[in-house]
Backbone as a chain_set.jsonl record, in Angstrom:
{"seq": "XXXXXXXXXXXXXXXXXXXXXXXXXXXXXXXXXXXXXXXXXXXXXXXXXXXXXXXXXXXXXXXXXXXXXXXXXXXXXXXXXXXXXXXXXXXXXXXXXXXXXXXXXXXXXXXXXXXXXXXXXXXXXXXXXXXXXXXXXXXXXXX", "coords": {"N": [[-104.601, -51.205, -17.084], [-104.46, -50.253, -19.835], [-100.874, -50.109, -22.16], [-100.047, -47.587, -23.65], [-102.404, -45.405, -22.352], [-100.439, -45.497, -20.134], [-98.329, -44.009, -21.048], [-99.266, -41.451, -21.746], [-100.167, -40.554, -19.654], [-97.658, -40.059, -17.992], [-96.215, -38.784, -20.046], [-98.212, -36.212, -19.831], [-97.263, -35.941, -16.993], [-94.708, -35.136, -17.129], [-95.007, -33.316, -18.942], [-96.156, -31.263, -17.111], [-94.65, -30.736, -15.131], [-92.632, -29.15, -16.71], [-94.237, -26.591, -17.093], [-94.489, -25.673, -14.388], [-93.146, -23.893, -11.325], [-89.628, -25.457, -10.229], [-90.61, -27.616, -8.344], [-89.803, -30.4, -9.057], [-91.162, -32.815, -8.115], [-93.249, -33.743, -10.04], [-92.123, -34.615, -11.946], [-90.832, -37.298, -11.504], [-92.448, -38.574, -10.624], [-94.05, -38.717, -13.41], [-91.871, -40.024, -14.568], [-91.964, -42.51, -13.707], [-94.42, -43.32, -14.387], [-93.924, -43.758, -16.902], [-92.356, -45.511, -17.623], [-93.723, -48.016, -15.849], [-95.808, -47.878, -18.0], [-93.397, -48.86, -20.414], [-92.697, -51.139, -19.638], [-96.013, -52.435, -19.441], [-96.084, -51.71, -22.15], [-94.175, -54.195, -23.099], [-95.779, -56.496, -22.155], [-94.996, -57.521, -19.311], [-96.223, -56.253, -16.951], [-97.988, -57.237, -15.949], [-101.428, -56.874, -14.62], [-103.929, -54.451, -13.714], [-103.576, -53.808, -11.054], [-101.273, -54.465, -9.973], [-99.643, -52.774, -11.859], [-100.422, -50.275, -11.222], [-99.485, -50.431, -8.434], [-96.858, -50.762, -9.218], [-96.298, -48.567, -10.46], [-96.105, -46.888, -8.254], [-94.065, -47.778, -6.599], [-91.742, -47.123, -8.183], [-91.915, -44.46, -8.796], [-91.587, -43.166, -6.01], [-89.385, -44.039, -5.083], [-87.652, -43.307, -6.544], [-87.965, -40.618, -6.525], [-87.099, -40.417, -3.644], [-84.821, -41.445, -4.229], [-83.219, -39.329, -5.796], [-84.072, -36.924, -6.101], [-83.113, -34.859, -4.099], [-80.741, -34.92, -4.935], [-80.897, -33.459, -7.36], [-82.074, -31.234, -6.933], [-80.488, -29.629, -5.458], [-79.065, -30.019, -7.478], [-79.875, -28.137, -9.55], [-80.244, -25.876, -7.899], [-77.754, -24.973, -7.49], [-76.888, -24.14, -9.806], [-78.346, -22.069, -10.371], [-77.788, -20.35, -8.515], [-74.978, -19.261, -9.631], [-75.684, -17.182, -11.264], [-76.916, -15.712, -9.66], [-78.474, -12.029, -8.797], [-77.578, -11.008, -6.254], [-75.107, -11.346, -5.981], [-73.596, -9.908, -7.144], [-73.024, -7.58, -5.836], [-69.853, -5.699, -4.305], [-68.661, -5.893, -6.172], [-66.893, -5.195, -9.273], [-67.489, -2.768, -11.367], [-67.223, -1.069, -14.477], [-67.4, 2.655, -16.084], [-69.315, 3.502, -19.003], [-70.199, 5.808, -19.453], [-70.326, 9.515, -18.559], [-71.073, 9.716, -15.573], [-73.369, 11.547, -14.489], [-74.108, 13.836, -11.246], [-76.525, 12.511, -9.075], [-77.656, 11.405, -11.244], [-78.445, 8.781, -13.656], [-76.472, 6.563, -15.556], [-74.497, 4.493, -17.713], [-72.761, 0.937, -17.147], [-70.166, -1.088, -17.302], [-70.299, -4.714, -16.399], [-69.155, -7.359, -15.92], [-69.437, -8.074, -18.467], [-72.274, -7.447, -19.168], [-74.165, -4.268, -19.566], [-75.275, -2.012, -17.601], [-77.48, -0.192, -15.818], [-76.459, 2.809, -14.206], [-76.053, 4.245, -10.483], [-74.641, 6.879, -8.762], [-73.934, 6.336, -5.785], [-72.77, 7.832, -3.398], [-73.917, 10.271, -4.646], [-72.031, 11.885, -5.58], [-70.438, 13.25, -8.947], [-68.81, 10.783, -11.662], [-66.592, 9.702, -13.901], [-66.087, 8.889, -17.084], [-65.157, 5.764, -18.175], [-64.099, 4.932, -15.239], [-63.663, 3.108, -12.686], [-65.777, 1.56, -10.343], [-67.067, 0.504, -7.708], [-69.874, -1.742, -6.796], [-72.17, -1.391, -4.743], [-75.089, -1.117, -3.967], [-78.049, -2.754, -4.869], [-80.989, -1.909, -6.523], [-83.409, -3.135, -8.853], [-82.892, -3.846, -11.388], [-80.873, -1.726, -11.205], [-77.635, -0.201, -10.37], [-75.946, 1.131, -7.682], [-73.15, 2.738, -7.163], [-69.81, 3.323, -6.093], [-66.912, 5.312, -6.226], [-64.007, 3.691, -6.703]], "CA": [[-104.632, -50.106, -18.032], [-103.668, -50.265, -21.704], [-99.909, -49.365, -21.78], [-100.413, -45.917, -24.043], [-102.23, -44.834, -20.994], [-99.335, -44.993, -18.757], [-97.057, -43.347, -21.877], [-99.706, -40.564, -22.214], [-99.898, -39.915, -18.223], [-96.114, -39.759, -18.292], [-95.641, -37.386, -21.058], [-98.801, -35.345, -18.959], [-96.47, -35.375, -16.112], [-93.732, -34.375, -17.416], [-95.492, -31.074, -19.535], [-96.639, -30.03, -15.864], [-93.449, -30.333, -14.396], [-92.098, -27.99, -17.575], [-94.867, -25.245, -17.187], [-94.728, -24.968, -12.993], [-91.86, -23.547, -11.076], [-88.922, -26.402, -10.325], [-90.935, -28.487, -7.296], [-89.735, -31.632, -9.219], [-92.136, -33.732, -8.142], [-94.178, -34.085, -11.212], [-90.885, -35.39, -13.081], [-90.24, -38.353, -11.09], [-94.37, -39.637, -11.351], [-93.908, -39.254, -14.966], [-90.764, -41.014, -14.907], [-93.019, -43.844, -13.011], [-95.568, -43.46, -15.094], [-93.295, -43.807, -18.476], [-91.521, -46.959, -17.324], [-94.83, -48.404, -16.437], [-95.825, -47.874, -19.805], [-92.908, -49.539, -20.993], [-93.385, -52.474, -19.13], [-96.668, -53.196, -20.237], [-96.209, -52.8, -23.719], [-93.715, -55.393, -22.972], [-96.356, -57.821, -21.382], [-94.491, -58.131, -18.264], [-96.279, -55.325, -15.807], [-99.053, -57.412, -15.078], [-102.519, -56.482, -14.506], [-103.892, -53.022, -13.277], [-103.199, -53.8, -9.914], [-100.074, -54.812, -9.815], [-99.453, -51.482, -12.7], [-100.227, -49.285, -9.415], [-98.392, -50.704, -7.651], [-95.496, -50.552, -9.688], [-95.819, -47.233, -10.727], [-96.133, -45.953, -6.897], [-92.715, -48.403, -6.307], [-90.692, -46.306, -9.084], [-91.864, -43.306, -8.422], [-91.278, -43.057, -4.964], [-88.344, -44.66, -5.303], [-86.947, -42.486, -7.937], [-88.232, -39.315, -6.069], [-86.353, -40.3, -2.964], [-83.154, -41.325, -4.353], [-82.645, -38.412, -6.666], [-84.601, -35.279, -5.813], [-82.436, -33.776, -3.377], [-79.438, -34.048, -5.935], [-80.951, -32.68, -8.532], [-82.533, -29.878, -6.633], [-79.466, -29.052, -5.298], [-77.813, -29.068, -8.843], [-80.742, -26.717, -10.109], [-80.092, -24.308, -6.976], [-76.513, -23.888, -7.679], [-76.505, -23.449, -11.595], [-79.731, -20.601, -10.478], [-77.181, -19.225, -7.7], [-74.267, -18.673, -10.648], [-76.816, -16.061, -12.124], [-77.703, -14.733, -8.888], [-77.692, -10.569, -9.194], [-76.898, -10.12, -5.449], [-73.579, -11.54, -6.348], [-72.952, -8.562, -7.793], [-71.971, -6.684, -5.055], [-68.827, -5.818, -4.151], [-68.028, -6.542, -7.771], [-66.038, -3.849, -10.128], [-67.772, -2.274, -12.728], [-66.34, 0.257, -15.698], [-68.424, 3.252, -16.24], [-69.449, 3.485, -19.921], [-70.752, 7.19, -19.81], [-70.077, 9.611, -17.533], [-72.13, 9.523, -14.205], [-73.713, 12.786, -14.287], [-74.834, 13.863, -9.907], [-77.703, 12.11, -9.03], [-77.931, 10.926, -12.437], [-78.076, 7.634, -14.102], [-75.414, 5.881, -16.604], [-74.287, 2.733, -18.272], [-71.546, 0.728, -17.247], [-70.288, -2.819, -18.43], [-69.96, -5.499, -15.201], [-69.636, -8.986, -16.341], [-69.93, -8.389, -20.255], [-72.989, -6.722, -19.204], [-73.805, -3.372, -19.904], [-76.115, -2.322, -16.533], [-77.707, 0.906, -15.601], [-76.191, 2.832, -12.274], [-76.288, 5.693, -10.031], [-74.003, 7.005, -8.271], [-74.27, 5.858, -4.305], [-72.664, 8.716, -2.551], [-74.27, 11.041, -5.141], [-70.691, 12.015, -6.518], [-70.647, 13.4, -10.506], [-68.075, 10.289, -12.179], [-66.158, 10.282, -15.244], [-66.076, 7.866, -18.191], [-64.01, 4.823, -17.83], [-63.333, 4.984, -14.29], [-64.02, 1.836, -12.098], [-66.348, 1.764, -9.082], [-67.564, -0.442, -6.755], [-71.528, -2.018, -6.726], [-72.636, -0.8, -3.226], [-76.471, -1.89, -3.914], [-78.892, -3.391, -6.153], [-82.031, -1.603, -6.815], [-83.942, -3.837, -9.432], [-81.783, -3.805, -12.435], [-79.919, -0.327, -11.194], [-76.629, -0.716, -9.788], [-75.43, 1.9, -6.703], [-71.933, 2.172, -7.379], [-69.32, 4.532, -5.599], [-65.695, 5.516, -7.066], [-63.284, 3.08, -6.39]], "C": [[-103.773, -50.458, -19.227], [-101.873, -49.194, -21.279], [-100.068, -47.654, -22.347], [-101.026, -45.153, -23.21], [-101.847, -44.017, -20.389], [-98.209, -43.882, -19.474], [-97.833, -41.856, -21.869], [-99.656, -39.558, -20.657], [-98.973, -39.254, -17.701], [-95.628, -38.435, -18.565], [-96.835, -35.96, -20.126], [-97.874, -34.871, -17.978], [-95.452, -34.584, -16.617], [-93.855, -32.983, -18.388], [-95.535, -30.199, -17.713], [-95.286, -29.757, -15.104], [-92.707, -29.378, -15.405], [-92.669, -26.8, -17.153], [-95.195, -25.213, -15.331], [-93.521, -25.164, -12.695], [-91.032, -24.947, -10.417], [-89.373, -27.087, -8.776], [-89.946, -29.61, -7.809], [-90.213, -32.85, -8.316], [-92.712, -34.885, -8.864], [-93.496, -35.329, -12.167], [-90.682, -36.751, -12.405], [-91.604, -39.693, -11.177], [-94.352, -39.281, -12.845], [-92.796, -39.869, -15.523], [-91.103, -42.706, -14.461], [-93.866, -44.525, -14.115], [-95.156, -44.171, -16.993], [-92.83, -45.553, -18.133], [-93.021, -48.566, -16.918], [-95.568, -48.922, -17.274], [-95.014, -48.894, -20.201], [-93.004, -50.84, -21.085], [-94.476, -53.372, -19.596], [-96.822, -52.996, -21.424], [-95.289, -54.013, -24.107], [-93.931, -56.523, -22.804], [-95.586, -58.094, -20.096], [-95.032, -56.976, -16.914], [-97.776, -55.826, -15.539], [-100.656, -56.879, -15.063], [-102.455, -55.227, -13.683], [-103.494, -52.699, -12.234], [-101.421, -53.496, -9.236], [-99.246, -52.876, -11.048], [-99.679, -50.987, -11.687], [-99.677, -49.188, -8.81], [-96.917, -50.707, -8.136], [-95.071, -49.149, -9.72], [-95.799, -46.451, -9.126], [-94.786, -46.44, -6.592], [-91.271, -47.219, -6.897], [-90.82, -45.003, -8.744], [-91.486, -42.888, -7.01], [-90.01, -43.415, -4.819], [-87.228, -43.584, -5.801], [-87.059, -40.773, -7.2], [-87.356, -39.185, -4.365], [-85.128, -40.309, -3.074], [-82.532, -40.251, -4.867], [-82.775, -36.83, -6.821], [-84.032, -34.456, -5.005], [-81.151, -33.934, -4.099], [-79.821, -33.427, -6.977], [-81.425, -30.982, -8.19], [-81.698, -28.974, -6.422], [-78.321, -28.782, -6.478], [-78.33, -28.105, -9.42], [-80.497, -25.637, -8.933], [-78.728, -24.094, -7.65], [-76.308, -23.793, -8.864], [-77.369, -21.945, -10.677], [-78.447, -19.776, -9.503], [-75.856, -18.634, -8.853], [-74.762, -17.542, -11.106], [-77.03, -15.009, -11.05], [-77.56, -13.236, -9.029], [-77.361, -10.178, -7.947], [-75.723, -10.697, -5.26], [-72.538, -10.485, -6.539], [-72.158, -7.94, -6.737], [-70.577, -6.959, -4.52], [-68.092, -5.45, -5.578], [-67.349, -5.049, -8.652], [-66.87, -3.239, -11.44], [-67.312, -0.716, -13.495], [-67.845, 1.458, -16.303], [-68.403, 3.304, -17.983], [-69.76, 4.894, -20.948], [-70.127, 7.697, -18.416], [-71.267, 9.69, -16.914], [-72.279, 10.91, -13.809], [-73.952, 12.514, -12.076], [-75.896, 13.602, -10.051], [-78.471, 11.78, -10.105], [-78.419, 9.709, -12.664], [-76.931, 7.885, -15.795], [-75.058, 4.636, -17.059], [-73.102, 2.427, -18.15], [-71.462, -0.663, -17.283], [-69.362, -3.846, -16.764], [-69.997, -6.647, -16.283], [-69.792, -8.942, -17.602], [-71.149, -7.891, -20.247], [-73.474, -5.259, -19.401], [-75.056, -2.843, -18.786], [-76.433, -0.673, -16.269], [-77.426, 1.247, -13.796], [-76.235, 4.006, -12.329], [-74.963, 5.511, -9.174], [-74.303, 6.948, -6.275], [-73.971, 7.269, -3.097], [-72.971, 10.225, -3.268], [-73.187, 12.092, -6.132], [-71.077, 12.291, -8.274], [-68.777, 11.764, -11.006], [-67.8, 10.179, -13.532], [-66.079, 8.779, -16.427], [-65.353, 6.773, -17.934], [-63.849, 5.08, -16.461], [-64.013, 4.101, -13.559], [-64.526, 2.354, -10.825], [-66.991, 0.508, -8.733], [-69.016, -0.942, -6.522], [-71.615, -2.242, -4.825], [-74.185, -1.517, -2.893], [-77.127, -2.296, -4.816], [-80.35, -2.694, -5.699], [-82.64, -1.868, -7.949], [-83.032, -4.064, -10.17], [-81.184, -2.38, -12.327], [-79.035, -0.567, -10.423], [-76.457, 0.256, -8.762], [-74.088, 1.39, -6.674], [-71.12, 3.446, -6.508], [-68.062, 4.105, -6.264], [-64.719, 4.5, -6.0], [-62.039, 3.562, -5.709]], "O": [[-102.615, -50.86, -19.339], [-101.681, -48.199, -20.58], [-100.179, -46.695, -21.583], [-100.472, -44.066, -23.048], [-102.117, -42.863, -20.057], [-97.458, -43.135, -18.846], [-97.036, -40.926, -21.991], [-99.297, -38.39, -20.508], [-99.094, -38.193, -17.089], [-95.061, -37.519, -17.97], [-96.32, -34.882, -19.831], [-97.581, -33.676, -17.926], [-95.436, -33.362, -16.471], [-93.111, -32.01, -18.515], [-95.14, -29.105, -17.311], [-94.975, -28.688, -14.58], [-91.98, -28.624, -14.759], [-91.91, -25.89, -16.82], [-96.251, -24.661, -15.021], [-92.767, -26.0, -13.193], [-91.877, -25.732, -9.986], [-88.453, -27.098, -7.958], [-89.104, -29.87, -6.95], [-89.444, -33.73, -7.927], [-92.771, -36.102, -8.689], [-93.915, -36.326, -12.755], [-90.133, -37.462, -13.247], [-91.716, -40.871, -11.517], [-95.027, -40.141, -13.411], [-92.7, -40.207, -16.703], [-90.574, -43.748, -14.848], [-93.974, -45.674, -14.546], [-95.824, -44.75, -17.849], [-93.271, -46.556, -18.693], [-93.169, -49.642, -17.498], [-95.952, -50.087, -17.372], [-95.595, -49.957, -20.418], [-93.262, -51.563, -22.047], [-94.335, -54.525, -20.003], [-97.533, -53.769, -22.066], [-95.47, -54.71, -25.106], [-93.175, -57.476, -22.992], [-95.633, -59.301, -19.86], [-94.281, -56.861, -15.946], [-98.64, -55.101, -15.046], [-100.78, -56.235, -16.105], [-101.449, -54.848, -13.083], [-103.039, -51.568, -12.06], [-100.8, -52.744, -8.485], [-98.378, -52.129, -10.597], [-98.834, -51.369, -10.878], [-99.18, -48.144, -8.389], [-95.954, -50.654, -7.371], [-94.048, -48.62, -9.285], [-95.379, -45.295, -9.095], [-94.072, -45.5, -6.241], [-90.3, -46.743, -6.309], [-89.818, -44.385, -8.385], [-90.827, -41.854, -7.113], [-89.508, -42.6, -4.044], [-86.15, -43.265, -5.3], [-86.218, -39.906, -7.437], [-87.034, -38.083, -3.922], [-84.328, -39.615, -2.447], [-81.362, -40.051, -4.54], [-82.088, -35.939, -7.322], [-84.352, -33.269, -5.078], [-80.355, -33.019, -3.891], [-78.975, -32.768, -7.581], [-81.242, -29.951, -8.837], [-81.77, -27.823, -6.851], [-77.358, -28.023, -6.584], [-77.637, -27.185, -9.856], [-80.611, -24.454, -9.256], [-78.566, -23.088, -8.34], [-75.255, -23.197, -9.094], [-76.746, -20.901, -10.486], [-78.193, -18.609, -9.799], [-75.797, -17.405, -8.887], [-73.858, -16.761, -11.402], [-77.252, -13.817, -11.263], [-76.432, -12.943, -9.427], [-76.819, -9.074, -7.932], [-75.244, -10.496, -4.144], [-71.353, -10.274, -6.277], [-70.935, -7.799, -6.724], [-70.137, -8.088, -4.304], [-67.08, -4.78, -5.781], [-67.614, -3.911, -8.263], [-66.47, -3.56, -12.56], [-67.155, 0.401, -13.003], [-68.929, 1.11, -16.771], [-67.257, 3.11, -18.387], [-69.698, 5.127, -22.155], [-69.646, 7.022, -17.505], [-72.351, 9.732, -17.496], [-71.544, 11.455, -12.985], [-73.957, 11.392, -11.57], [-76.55, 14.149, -10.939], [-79.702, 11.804, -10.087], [-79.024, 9.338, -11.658], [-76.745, 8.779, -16.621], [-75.578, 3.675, -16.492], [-72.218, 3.1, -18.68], [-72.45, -1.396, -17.297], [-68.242, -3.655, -16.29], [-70.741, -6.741, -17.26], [-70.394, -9.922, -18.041], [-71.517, -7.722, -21.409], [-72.333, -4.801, -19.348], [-76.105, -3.373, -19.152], [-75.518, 0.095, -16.563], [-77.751, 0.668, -12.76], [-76.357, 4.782, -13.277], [-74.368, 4.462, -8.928], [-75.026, 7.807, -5.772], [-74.742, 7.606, -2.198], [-72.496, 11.245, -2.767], [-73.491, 12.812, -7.083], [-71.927, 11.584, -8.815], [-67.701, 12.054, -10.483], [-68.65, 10.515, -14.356], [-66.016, 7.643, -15.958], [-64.601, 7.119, -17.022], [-62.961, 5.931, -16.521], [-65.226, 4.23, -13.725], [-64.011, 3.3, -10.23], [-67.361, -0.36, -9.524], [-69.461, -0.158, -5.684], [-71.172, -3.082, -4.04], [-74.447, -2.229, -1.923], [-76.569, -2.123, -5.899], [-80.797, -2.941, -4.579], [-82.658, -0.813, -8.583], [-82.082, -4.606, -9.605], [-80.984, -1.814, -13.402], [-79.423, -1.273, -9.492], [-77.62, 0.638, -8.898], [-73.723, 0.255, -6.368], [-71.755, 4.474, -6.27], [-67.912, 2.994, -6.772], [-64.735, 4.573, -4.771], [-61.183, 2.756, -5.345]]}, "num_chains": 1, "name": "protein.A"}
């Protein structure tokens, strides 16, 4: 195969691994597939055969040595973010917390919509506790 090809296959892989959720897979056969490429526009990757065979060498290669650290560095940036972190956590009411209301109060530099958990009326400023997570609504009780 003409090297542009292997550069165009590559760059293919690596769009699909952008637009589907983080298998990383895709990324390591278009990291195959790129190097490949490079190779033969270098003249040194040989005929098509031997190009197959290379690119199955690297990629495999490349997908065993490296895919379970990287996966594991993409889980724990995604767990930093996580929202059932939250609980436990302190948040400042922003309004007061009418009974069985909702209100806005600021966790994390955030500014988050909550209810009150044990149904309690709470007062402006006064710190409570995240009890549950109901989508983006917090369940908070008075500290």
């Amino acid at each position: 195969m003409d090297w542009w090809h292997w550069i165009l296959i590559g760059l293919g892989l690596l769009l699909a691994e952008m637009l589907t959720p983080a298998a990383l897979y895709a990324l390591f056969f278009g990291i195959g597939a790129l190097v490949v490429g490079g190779l033969a526009a270098a003249g040194i990757a040989g005929g098509p055969a031997l190009q197959w065979l290379l690119f199955s060498i690297v990629s495999v290669a490349s997908l065993r040595l490296f895919r379970s650290r990287l996966v594991g560095a993409v889980a724990s940036s995604r767990a930093s973010g996580d929202v059932d972190s939250l609980l436990g956590e302190i948040a400042v009411l922003q309004q007061a917390l009418p009974e069985k209301g909702v209100a806005k109060a600021e966790l994390r530099g955030t500014t988050w919509s909550v209810r009150s958990a044990d149904g309690r009326a709470l007062q402006r400023g006064e710190r409570c506790r995240v009890e549950r997570i109901d989508g983006l609504t917090l369940w908070v009780r008075a500290e």
